[in-house]
C-alpha positions, -999 to +999 in steps of 0.1 A: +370-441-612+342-449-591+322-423-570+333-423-530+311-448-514+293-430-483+298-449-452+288-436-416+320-435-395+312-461-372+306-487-397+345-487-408+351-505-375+325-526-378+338-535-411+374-544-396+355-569-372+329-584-395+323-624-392+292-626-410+270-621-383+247-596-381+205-579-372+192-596-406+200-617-436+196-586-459+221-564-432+245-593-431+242-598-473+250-559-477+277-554-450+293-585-466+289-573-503+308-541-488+333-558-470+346-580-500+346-548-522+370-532-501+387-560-496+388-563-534+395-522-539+413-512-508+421-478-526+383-471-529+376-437-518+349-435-485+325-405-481+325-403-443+292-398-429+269-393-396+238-407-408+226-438-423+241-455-450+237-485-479+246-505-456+220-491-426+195-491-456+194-529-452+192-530-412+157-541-396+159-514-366+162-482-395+131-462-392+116-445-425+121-455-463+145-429-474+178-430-458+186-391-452+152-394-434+156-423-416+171-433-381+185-462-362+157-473-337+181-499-322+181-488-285+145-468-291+129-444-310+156-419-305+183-438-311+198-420-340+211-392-317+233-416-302+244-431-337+252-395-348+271-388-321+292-424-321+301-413-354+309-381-346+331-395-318+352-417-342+355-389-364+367-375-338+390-395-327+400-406-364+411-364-368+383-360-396+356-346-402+321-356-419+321-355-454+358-370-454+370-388-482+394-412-473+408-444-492+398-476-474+437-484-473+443-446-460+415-452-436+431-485-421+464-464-414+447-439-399+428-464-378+457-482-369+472-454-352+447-435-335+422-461-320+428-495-300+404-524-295+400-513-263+384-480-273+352-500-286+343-501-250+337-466-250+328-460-288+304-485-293+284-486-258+253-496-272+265-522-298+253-558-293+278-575-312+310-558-287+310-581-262+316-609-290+357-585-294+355-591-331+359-555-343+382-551-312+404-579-330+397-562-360+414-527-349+441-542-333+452-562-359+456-531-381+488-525-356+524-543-365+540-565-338+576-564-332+574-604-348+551-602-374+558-565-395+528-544-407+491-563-415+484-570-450+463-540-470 
C-alpha cells in the first residue's frame, strides 16, 4: 500500500474542476498526472496539508526550491498567508484538520456534503481560474439529483 499522498486542502477542489488548464505546462502536466491517479485509485489515502505540495512544486508563482520552504507568490510576495489560510478554511469547512488522511473516495463524500459550488466564491477569492465555474461544476456534481442517483466514484 502506497504512502498518503500530501495534498494542500484547497487543491482537492481544484482537482474536482480540472480541465487541463492551468499557470504552466509543468503545473498543468503534474495536476493532470494527479488527477488520473486518483481517478485511477480513488481509495488512495490523501495527507491533508496547509502548505505547498507536489503539485505547487511545479507552479511558476512558488517562491524557493524546497517546498516546506517555499510560498505561493500568486497575488504577491505574501501570498502564502492567504493560501494557508484558504486551506485552513476548507479544512474547516470539510470538519478536518491538517494532517488528515482521508481516501480520495471518502474525501469526495465528504465534499459532497459539506461544500457547494457556490462556496468557491468565498473559498477561493483570489483564484484566477473561478470565474471560468469549473471546480464549482466540479463540487456540485459530487451531489445526487432526484433523476440521476449518486455520481460515479
Amino acid at each position: 500500500m502506497r504512502a498518503p499522498r500530501p495534498i494542500r486542502a484547497h487543491m482537492v477542489l481544484c482537482l474536482l474542476g480540472f480541465r487541463g488548464e492551468g499557470y504552466s505546462t509543468d503545473f498543468v502536466e503534474e495536476l493532470h498526472k494527479v488527477h488520473v491517479d486518483l481517478a485511477d485509485h480513488p481509495g488512495q489515502l490523501l495527507e491533508l496539508t496547509t502548505s505547498p505540495d507536489a503539485i505547487c512544486g511545479a507552479c511558476p508563482n512558488l517562491a524557493g526550491a524546497d517546498l516546506a520552504e517555499s510560498g505561493c507568490t500568486l497575488g504577491g510576495p505574501d501570498h502564502e498567508a492567504h493560501m494557508r489560510a484558504q486551506d485552513e478554511d476548507v479544512l474547516g469547512r470539510l470538519g478536518l484538520e491538517a494532517g488528515a488522511t482521508v481516501s480520495w473516495t471518502d474525501l469526495r463524500a465528504i465534499i459532497s456534503t459539506r461544500i457547494r459550488g457556490k462556496d468557491l466564491d468565498s473559498i477561493c477569492t483570489t483564484c484566477p481560474w473561478l470565474e471560468l465555474g469549473y471546480c464549482a461544476e466540479g463540487v456540485d456534481a459530487l451531489r445526487p439529483t432526484p433523476s440521476h442517483g449518486a455520481p460515479p466514484p
